[in-house]
N, C-alpha and C positions, 0 to 999 in steps of 0.2 A: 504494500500500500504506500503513495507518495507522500512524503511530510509535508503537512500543510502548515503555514505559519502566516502572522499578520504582519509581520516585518518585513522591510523589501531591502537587499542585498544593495548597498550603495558604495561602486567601487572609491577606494579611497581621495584619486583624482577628483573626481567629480562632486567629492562632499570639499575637498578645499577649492574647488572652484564657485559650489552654490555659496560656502559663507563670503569669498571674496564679494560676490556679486551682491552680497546681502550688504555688507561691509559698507560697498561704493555708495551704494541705495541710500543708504543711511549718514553718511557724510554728505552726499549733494542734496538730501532735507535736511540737513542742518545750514548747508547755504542757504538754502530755498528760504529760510526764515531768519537773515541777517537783519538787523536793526537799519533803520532808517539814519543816515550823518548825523551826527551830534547825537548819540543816544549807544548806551551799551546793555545788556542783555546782565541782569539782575535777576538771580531764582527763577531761569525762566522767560521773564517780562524784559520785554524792551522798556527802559527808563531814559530819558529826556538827560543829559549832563546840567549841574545847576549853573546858576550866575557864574562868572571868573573860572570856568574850568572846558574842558573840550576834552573827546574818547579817545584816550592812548593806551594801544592795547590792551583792550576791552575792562577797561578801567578809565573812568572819571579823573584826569589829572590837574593840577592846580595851572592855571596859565603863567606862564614867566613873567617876571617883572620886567614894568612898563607896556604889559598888553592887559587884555580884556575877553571876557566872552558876555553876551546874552546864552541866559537860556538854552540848552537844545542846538547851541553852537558846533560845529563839527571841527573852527580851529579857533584859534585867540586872533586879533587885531590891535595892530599898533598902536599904544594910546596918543594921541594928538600932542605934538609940542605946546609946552603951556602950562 
């Protein structure tokens, strides 16, 4: 009598090639849902950078001195002579 079983015989090839592709899948949705400029990705949520700071490597950094941001800024701006 033939052995029946629920398991299907997957050569080893083939199972490192299904997680690559699984792998890719899943990297190019995590582009697919990059944050809008001025804004970095908190728990999750895309979050707005506050006053005085712009997104530097996916962290909110302080703008240098003698510049600026608004809000939601993606870089700093020269502060005006004066």
């Amino acid at each position: 009598m033939p052995h029946s079983s629920s398991h299907l015989c997957i050569p080893p090839i083939m199972m490192k090639l299904m997680v690559a592709a699984f792998m890719l899948a899943a990297l190019q949705g995590a582009d697919a849902q990059a944050c809008s400029p001025g804004s970095v990705r908190q728990d999750g949520v895309c979050s707005p950078c506050p006053f005085n700071t712009y997104p530097n490597n996916g962290v909110c950094a302080d703008c240098p001195a003698g510049s600026t941001s608004t809000a939601g800024s993606a870089n700093c701006t020269v502060c005006p002579a004066g």
